[in-house]
PDB file of N, H, CA, C and O in Angstrom:
ATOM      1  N   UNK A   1     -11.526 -97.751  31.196  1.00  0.00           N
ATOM      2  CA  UNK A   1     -10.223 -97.141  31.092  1.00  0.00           C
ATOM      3  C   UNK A   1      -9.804 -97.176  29.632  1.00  0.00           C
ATOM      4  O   UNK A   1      -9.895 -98.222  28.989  1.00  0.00           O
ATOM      5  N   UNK A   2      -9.316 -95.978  29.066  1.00  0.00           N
ATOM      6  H   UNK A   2      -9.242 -95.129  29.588  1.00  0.00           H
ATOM      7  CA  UNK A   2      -9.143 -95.905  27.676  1.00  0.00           C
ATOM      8  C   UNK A   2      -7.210 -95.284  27.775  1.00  0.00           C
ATOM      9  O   UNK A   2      -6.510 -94.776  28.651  1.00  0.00           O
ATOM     10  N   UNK A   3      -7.011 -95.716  26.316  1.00  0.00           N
ATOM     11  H   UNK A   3      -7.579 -96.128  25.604  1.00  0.00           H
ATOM     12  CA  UNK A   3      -5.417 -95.135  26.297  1.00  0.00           C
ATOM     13  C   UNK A   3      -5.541 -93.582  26.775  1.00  0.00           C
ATOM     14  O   UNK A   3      -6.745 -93.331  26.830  1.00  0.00           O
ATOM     15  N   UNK A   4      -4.733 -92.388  27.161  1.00  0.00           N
ATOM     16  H   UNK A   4      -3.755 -92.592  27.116  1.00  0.00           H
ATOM     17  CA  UNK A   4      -5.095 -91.461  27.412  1.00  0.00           C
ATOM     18  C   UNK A   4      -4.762 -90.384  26.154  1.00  0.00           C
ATOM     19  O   UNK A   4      -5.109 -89.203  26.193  1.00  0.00           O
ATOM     20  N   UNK A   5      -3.834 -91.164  24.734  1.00  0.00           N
ATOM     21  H   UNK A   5      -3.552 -92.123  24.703  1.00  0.00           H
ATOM     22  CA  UNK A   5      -3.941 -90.278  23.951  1.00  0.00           C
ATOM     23  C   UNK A   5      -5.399 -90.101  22.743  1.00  0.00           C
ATOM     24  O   UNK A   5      -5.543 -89.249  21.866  1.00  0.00           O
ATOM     25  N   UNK A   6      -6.444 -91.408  23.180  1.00  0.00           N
ATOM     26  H   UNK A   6      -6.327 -92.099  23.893  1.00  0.00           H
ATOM     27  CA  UNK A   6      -7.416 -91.629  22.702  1.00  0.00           C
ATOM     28  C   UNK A   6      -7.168 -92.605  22.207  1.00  0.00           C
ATOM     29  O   UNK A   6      -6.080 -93.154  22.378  1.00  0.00           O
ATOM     30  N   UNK A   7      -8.649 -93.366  21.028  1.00  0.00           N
ATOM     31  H   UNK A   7      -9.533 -92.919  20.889  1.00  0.00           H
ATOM     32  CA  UNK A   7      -8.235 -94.462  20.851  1.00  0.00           C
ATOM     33  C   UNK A   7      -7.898 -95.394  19.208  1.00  0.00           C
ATOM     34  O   UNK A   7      -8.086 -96.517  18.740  1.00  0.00           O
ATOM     35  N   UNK A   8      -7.293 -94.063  18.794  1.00  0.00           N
ATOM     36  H   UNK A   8      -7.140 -93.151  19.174  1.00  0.00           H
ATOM     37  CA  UNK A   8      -6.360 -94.483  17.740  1.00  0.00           C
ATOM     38  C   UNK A   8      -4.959 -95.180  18.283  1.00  0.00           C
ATOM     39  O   UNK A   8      -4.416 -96.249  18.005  1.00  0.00           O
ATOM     40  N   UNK A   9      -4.521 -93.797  19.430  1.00  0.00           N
ATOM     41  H   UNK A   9      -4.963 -92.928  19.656  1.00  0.00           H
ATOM     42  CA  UNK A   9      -3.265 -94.757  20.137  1.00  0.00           C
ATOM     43  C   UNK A   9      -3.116 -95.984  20.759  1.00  0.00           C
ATOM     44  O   UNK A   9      -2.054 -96.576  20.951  1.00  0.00           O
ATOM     45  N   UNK A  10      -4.374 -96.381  21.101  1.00  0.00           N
ATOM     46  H   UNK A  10      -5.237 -95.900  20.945  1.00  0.00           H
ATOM     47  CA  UNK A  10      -4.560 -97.776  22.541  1.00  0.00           C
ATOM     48  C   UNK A  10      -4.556 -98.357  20.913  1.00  0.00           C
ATOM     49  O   UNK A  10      -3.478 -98.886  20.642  1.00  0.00           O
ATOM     50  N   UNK A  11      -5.411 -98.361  19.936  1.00  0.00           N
ATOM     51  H   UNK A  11      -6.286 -97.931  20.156  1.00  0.00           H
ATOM     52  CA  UNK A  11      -4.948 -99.720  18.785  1.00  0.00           C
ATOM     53  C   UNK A  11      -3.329 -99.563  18.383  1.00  0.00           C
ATOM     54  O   UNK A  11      -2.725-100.388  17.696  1.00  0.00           O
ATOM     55  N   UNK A  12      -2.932 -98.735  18.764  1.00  0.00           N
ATOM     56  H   UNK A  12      -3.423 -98.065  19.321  1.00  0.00           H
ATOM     57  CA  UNK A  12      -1.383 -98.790  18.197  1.00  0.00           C
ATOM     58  C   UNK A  12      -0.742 -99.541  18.833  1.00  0.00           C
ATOM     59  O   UNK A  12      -0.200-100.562  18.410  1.00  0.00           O
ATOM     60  N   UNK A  13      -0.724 -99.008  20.226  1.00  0.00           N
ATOM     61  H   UNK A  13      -1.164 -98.179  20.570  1.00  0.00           H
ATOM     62  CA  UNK A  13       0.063 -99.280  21.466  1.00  0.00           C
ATOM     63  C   UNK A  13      -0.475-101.121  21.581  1.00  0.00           C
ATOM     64  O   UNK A  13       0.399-101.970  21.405  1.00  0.00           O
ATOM     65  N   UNK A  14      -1.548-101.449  21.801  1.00  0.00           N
ATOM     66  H   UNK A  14      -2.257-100.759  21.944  1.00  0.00           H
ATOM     67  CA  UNK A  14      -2.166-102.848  21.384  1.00  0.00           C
ATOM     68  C   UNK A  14      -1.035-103.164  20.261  1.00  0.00           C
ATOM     69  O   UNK A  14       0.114-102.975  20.657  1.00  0.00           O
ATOM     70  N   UNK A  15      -1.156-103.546  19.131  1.00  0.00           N
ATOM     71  H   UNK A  15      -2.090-103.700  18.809  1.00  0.00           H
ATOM     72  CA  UNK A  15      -0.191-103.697  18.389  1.00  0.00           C
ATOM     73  C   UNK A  15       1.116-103.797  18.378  1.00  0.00           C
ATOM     74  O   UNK A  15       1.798-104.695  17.883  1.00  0.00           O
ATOM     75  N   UNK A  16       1.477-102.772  18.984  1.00  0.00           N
ATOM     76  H   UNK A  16       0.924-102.043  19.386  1.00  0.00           H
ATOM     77  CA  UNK A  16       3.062-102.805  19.430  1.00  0.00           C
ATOM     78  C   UNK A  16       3.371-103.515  20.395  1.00  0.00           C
ATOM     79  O   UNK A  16       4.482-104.034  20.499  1.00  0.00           O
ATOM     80  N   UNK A  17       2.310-103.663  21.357  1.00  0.00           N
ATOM     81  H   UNK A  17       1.407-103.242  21.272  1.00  0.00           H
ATOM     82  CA  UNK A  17       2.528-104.764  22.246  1.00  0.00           C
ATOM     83  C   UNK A  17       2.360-106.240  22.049  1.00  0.00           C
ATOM     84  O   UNK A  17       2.835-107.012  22.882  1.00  0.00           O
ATOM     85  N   UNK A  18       1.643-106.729  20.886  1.00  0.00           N
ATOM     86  H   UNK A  18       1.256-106.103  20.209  1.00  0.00           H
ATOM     87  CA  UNK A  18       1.758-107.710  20.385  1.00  0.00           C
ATOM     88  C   UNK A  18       3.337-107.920  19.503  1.00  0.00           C
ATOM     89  O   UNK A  18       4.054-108.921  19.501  1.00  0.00           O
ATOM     90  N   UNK A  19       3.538-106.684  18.837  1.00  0.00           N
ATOM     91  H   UNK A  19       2.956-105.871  18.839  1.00  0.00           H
ATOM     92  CA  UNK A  19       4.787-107.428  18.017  1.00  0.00           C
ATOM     93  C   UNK A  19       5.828-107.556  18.906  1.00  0.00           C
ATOM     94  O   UNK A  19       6.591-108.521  18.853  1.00  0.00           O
ATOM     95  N   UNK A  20       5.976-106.317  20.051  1.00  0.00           N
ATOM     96  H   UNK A  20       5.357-105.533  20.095  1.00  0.00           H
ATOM     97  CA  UNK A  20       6.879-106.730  21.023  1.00  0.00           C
ATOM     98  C   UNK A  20       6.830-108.283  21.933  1.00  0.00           C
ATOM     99  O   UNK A  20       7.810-108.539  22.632  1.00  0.00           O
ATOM    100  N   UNK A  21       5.918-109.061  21.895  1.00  0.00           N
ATOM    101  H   UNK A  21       5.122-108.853  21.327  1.00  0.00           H
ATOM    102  CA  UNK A  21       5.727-110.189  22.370  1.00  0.00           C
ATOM    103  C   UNK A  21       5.985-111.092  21.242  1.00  0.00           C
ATOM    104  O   UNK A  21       6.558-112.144  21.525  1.00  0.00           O
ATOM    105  N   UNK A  22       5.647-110.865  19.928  1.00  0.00           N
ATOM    106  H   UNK A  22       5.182-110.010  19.698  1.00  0.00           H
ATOM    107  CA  UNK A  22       5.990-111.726  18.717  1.00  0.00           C
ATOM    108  C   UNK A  22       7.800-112.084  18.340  1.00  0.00           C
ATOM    109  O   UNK A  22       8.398-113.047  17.862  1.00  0.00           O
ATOM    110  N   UNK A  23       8.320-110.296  19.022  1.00  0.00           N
ATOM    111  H   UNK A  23       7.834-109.514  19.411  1.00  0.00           H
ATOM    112  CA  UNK A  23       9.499-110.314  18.760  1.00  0.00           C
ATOM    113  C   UNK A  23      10.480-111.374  20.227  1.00  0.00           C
ATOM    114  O   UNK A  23      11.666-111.678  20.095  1.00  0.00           O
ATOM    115  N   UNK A  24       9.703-111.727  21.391  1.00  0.00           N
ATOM    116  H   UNK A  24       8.740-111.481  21.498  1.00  0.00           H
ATOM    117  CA  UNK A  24      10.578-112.425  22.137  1.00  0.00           C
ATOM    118  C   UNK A  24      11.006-111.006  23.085  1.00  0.00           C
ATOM    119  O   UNK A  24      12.064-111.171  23.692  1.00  0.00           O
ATOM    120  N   UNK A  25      10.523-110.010  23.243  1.00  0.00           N
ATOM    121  H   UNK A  25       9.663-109.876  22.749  1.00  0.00           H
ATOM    122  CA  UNK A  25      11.181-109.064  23.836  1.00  0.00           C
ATOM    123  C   UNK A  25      10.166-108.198  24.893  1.00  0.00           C
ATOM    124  O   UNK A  25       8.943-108.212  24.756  1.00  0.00           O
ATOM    125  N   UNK A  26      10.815-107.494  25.895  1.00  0.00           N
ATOM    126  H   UNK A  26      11.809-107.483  26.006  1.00  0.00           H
ATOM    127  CA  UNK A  26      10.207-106.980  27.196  1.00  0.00           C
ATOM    128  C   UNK A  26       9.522-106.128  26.541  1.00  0.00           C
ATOM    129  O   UNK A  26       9.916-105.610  25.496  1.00  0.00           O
ATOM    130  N   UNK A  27       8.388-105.890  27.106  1.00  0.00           N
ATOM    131  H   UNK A  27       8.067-106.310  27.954  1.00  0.00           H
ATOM    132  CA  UNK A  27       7.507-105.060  26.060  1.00  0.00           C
ATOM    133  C   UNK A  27       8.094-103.496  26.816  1.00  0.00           C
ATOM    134  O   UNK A  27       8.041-102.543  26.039  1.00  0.00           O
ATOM    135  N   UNK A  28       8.679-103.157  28.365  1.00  0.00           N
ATOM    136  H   UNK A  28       8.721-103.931  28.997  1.00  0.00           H
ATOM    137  CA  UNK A  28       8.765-101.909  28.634  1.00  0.00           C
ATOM    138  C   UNK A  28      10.151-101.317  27.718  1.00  0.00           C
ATOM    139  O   UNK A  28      10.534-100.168  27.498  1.00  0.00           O
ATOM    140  N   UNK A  29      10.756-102.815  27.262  1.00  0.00           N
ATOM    141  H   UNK A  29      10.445-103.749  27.442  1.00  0.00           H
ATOM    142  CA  UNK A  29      12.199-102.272  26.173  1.00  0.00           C
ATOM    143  C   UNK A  29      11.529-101.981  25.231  1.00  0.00           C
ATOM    144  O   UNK A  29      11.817-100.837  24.879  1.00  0.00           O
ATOM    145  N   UNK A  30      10.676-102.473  24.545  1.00  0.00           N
ATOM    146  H   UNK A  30      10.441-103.402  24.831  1.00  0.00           H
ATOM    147  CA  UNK A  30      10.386-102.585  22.912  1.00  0.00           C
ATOM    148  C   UNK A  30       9.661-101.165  22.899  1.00  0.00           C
ATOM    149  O   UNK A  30       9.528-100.749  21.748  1.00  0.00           O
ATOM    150  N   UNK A  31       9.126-100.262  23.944  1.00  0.00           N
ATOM    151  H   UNK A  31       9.234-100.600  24.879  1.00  0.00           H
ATOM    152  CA  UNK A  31       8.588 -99.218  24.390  1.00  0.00           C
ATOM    153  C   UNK A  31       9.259 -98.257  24.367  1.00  0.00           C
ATOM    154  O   UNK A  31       8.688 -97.170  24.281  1.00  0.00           O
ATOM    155  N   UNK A  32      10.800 -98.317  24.438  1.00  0.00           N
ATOM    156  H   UNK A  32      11.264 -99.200  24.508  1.00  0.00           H
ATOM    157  CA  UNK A  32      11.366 -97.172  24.663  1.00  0.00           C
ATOM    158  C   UNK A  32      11.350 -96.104  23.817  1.00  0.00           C
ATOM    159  O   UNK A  32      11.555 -94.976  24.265  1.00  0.00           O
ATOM    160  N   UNK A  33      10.991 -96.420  21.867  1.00  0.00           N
ATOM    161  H   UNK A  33      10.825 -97.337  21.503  1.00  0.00           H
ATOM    162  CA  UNK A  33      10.915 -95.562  20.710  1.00  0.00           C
ATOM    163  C   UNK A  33       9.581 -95.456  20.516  1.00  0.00           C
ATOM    164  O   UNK A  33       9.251 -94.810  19.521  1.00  0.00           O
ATOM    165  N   UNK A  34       8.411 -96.075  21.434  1.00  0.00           N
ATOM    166  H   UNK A  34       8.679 -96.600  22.242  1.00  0.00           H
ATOM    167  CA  UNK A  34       6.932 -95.656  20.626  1.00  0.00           C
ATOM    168  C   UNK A  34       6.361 -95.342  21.724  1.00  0.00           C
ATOM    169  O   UNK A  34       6.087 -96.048  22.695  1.00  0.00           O
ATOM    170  N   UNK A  35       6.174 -94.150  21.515  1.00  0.00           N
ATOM    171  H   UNK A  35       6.396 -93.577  20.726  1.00  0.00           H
ATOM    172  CA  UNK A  35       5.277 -92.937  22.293  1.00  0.00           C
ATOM    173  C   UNK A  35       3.751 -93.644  22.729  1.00  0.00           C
ATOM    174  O   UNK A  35       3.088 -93.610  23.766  1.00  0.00           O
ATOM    175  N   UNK A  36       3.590 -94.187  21.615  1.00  0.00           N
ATOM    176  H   UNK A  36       4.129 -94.214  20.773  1.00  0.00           H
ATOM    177  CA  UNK A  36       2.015 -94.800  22.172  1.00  0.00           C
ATOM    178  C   UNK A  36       1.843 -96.261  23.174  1.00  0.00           C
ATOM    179  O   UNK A  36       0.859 -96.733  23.744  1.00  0.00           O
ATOM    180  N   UNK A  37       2.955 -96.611  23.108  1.00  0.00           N
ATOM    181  H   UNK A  37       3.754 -96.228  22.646  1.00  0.00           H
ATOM    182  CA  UNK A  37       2.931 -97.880  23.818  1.00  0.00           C
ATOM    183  C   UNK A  37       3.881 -97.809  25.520  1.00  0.00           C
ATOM    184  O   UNK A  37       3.814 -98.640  26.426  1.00  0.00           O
ATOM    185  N   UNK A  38       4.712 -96.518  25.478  1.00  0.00           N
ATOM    186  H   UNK A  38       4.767 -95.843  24.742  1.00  0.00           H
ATOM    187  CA  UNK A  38       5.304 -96.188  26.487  1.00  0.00           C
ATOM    188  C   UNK A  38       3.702 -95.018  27.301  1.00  0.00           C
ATOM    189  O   UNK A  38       3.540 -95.160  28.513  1.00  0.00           O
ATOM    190  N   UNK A  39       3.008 -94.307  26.769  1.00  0.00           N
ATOM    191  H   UNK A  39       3.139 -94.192  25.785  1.00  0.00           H
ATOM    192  CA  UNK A  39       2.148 -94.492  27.504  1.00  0.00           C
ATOM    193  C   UNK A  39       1.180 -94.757  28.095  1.00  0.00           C
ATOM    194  O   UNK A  39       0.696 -94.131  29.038  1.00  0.00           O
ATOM    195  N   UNK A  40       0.654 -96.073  27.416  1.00  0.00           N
ATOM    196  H   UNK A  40       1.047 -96.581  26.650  1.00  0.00           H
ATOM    197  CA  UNK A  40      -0.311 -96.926  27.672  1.00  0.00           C
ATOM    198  C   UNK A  40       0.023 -97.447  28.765  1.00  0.00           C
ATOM    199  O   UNK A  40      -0.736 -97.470  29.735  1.00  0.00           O
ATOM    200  N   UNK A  41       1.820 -98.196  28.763  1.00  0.00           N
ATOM    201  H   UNK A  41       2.436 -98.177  27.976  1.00  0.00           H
ATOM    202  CA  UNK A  41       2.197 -98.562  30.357  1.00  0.00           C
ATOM    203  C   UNK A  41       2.273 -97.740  31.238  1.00  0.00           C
ATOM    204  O   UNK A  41       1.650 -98.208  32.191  1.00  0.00           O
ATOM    205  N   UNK A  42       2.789 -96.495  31.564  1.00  0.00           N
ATOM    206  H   UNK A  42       3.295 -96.115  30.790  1.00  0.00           H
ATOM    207  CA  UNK A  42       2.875 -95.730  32.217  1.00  0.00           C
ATOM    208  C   UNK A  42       1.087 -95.153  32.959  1.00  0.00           C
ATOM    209  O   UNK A  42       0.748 -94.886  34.112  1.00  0.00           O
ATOM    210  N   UNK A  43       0.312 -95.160  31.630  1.00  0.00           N
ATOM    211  H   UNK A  43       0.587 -95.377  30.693  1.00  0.00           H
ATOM    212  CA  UNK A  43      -0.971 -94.789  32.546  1.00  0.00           C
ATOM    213  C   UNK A  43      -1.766 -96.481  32.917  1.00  0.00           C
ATOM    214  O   UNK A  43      -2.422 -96.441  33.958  1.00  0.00           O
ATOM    215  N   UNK A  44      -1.767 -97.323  32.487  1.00  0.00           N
ATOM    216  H   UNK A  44      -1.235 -97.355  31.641  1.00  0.00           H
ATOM    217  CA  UNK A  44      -2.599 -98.756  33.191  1.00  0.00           C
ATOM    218  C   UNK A  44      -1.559 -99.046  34.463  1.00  0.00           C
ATOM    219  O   UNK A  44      -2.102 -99.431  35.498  1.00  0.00           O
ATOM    220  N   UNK A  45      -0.092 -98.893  34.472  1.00  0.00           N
ATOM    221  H   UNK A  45       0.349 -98.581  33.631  1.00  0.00           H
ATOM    222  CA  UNK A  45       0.670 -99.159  35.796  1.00  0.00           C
ATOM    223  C   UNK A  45       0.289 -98.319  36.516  1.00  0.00           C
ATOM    224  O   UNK A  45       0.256 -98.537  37.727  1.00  0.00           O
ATOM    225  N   UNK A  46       0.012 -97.479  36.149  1.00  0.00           N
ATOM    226  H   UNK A  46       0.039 -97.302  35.165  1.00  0.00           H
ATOM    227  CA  UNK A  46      -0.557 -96.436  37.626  1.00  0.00           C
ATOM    228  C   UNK A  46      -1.461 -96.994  38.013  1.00  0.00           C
ATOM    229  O   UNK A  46      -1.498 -97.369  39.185  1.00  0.00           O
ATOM    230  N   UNK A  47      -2.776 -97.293  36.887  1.00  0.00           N
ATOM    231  H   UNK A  47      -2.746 -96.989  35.935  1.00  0.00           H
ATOM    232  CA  UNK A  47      -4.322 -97.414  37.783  1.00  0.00           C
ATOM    233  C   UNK A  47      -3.980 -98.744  38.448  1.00  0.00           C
ATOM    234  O   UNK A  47      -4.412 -98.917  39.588  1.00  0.00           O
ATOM    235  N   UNK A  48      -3.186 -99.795  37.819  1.00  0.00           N
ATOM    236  H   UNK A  48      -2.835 -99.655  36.894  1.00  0.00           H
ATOM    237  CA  UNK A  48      -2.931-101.414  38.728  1.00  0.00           C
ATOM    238  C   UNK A  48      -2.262-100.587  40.286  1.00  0.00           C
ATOM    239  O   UNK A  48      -2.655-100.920  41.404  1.00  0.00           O
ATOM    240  N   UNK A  49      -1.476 -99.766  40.107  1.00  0.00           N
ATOM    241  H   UNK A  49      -1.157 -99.496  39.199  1.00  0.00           H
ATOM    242  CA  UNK A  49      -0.576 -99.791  41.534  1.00  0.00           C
ATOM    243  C   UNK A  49      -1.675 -98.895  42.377  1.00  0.00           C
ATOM    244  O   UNK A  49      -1.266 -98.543  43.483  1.00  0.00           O
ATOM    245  N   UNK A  50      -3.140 -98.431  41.991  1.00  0.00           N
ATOM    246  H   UNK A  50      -3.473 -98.717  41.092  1.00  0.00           H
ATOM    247  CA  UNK A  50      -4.019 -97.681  42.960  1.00  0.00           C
ATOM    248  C   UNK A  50      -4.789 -98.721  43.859  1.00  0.00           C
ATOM    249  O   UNK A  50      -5.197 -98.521  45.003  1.00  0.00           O
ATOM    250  N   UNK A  51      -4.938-100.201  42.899  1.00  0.00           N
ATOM    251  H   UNK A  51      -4.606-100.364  41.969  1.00  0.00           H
ATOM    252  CA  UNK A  51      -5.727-100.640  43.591  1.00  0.00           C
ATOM    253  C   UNK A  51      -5.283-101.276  45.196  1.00  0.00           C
ATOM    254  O   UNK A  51      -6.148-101.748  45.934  1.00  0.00           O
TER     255      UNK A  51
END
């Protein structure tokens, strides 16, 4: 399973999800201004809610 904007975005979205955890904060808030990290959750929550 890869990010679906390719995988310049999954290292972004990776990243942003680390600083959003560095910062003490919900990573689906810290998501709301970066395109690459709002849909990294949106497509891995899907494939978790198939299984």
């Amino acid at each position: 399973m890869s990010h679906p904007d390719g995988p310049g975005a999954g290292i972004i979205s990776s990243r942003q999800a680390a600083a959003a955890q560095k910062a003490g904060e919900q990573v689906e808030d810290y998501a709301k201004d970066l395109p690459e990290l709002a849909a990294a959750l949106a497509t891995f929550r899907r494939a978790v809610n198939r299984s």
